[in-house]
N, C-alpha and C positions, 0 to 999 in steps of 0.2 A: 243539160236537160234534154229527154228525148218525149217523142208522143206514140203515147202505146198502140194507137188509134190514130193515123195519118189523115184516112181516107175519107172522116166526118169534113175536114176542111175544104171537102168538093162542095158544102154548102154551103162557103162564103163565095160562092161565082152568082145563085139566085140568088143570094142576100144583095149583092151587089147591083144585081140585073133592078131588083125591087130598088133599090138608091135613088137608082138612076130614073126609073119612072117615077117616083114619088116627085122628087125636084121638079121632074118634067110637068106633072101635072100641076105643081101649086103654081108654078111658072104663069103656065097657058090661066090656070082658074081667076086670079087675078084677085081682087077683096073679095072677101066671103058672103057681105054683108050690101045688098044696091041700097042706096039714098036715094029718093025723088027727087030732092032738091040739093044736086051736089055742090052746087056754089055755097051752099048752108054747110056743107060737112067738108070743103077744104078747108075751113079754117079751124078745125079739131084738131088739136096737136095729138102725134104718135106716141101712145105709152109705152111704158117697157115690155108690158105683157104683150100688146100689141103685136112687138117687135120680135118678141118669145114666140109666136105663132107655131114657128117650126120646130120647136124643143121636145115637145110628147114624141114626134115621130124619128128626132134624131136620137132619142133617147131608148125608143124601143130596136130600131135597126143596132145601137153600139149593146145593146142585152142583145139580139141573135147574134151578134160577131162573139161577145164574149160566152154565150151560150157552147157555140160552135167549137172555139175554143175547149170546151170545157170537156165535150164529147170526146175531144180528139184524147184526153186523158194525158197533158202532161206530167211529164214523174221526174225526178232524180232517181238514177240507179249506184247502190255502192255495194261493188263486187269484191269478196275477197276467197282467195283461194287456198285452202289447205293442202299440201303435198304428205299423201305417206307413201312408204315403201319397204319394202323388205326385201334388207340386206343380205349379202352373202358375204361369210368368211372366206377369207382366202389368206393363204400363206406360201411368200415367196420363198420359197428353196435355192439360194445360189450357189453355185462351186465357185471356191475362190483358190484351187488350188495351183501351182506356178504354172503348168500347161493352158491356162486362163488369159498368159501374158502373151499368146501366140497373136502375129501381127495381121493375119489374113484379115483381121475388122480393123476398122479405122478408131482409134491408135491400136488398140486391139480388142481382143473377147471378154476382158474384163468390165474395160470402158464401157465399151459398148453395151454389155448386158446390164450393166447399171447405170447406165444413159435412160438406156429405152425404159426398164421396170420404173426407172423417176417418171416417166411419160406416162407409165400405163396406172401409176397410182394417182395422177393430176387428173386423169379421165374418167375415176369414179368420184361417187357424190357419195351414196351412203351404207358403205360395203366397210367390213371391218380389215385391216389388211394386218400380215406381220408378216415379221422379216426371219429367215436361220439359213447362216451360212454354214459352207461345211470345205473342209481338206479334209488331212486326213481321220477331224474329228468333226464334229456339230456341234454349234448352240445359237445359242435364239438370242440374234441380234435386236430384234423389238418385240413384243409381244402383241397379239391383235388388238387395232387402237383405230380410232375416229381423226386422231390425230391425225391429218397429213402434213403437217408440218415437221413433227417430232418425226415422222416416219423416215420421211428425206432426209434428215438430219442424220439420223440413224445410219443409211445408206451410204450418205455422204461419207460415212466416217467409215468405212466397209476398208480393208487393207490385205493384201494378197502378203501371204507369211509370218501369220501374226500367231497363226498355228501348224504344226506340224504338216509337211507334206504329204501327199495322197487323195484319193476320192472314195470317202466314205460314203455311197450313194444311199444304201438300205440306211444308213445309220440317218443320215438327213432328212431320210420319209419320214421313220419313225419320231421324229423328234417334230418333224410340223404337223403328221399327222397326232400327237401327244399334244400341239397345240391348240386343236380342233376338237380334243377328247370331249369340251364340255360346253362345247358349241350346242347353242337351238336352235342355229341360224337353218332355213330350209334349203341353201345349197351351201355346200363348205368344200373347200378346191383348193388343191396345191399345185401350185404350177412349180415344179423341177426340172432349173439346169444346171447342165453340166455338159463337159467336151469331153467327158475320159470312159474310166471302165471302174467298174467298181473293184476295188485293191486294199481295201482297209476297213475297217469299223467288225462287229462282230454280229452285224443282222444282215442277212440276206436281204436285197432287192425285192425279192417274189414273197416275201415271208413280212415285209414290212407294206406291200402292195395288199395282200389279204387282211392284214389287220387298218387299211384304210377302206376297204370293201365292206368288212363290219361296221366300221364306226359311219360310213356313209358317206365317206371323200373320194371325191375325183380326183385324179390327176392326170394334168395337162403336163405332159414332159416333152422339154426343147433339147435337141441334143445342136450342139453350138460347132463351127470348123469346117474348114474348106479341106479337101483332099489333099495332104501331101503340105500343109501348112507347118511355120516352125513354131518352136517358143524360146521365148529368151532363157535358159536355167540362171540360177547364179552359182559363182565358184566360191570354190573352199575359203580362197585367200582374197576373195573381194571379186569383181568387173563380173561380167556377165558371158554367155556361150551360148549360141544360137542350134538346137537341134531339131528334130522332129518332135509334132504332137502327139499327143496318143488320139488314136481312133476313138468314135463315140461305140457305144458297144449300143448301136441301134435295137437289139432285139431282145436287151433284157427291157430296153427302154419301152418299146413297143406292150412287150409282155406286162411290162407296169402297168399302163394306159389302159390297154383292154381289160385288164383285172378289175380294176374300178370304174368302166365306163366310161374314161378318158377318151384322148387321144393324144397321138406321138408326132411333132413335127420336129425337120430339120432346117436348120439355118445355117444356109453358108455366108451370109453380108449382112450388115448391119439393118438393109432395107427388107430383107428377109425375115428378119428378127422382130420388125418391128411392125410388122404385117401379119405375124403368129399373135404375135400380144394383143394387135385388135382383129382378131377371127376370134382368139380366147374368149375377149371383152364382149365381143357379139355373141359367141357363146354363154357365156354368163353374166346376161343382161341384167339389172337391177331395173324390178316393174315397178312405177312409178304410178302411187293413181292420185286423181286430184279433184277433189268435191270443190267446187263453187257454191260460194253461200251470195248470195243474192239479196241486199237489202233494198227493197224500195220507197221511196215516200211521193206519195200520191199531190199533185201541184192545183189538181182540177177544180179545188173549192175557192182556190185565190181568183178563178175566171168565174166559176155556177156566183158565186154569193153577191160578188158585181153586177151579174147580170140577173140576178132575180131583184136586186134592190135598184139598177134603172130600170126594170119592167114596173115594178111598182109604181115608182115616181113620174114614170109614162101616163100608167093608169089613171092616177093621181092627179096631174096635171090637166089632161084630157078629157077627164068627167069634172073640172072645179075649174082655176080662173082661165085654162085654157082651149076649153071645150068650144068647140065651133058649131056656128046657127048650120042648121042643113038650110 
């Protein structure tokens, strides 16, 4: 319980000050009433009303204390708040092709890129996300979903060679920007990584960047690798061989970015990577707005109604059996 009106309760200090002289003076006044012959009226026993004397005036001071009270307007408040927002689509584009396996991140570029995108999907609230990886071909590991549970799952289960080798880059746009085709959402964003160059699929980079400039998609594209980094291949006959990675081809990457508004970062370490994904996130904030409804119920008739019914019984009192002779 709070009072809406604090500041009426500076009037319980002269309510008080009046107490206090009231006492004082029935104190000093002594009986109301002189006898001539007091040896005749000590032996008048004291009745109750008698003894009531002081009830009209304690009855009207506790009506101004609950008066006071009353002013000051206690209330209960019960707040509740509704959150909306609007969401943005987004669609993660990963390369999971075997140059992925390269070790310059901790265990490597693969891990790591799918570390952090689990990171960056636990840090929205009400954004639609999906998942398309791509080698040397593309498809759409989740489809844009609320789910984040399902979504990580999803994720989880991502595997470098489950499809044909290579980095089909234009092929991977077009296919998340084709997830975003019938999107309402008012921002819709593909963030695209990859470590390589584009070497496969049959849509250009720049041709698949234009047709996300129509439909109204950003993209945020990471190019993933440290200079001069290896990757593990695998051999014909089994075990594994450590050689160079391919270069990130930075400027078709860039040339994507600017085409739809985006922008192009590079990541050499894990903490670099994970520092792009929230500049992104700060980029494509989800506005959150939040109305409070405010229910109040009013406490002040539980003090007024007390106190107009001891003023009464004051009144009452004080003009009938306990009205005093002047």
């Amino acid at each position: 319980m709070i009072l809406a009106q604090p500041f009426w309760l500076l009037l319980l200090l002269p309510i008080a000050w009046l107490a206090w002289r009231t006492w004082a003076a029935r104190g000093r006044t002594g009986q109301a009433v002189s006898f001539p012959a007091t040896a005749d009226a000590s032996g008048v026993p004291t009745t109750v009303w008698a003894r009531l004397r002081w009830l009209p005036e304690a009855l009207l001071l506790a009506a101004l204390v609950l008066g006071t009270l009353a002013m000051a307007r206690p209330q209960t408040r019960d707040a509740s708040v509704e959150r909306t927002s609007e969401g943005i689509d987004i669609v993660l584009a990963l390369d999971i092709s075997t140059s992925m396996t390269a070790e310059d991140f901790v265990p490597n570029r693969f891990e790591a890129a799918r570390r952090v995108a689990g990171e960056f999907v636990e840090g929205r609230t009400s954004d639609r996300i999906g998942l398309v990886v791509f080698a040397a071909r593309a498809y759409t590991q989740a489809p844009l979903t609320l789910d984040y549970r399902f979504l990580q799952r999803m994720l989880g289960e991502v595997r470098i060679g489950v499809v044909e080798d290579g980095t089909a880059i234009g092929t991977a746009l077009a296919t998340a920007v084709s997830r975003l085709r019938d999107s309402d959402a008012d921002s819709k964003v593909v963030i695209l990584l990859t470590d390589g160059q584009n070497n496969r699929g049959e849509v250009d980079p720049l041709t698949a960047a234009e047709a996300a400039e129509a439909l109204g998609v950003r993209v945020y594209a990471i190019g993933v690798g440290g200079d001069g980094a290896n990757q593990r291949g695998r051999l014909p006959f089994g075990g594994s061989l450590l050689g160079p990675a391919a270069d990130v081809d930075e400027e078709t990457l860039q040339a994507v970015a600017r085409q739809t508004g985006g922008r192009y970062f590079r990541a050499t370490d894990t903490e670099a990577l994970r520092s792009i994904y929230e500049a992104i996130g700060e980029l494509e904030k989800t506005e959150i707005e939040e109305t409070v409804f405010l229910d109040v119920d009013e406490k002040y008739p539980l003090a007024l109604w007390p106190a107009l019914g001891l003023l009464a019984l004051s009144i009452a009192l004080s003009t009938t059996r306990l009205r005093t002779v002047p």
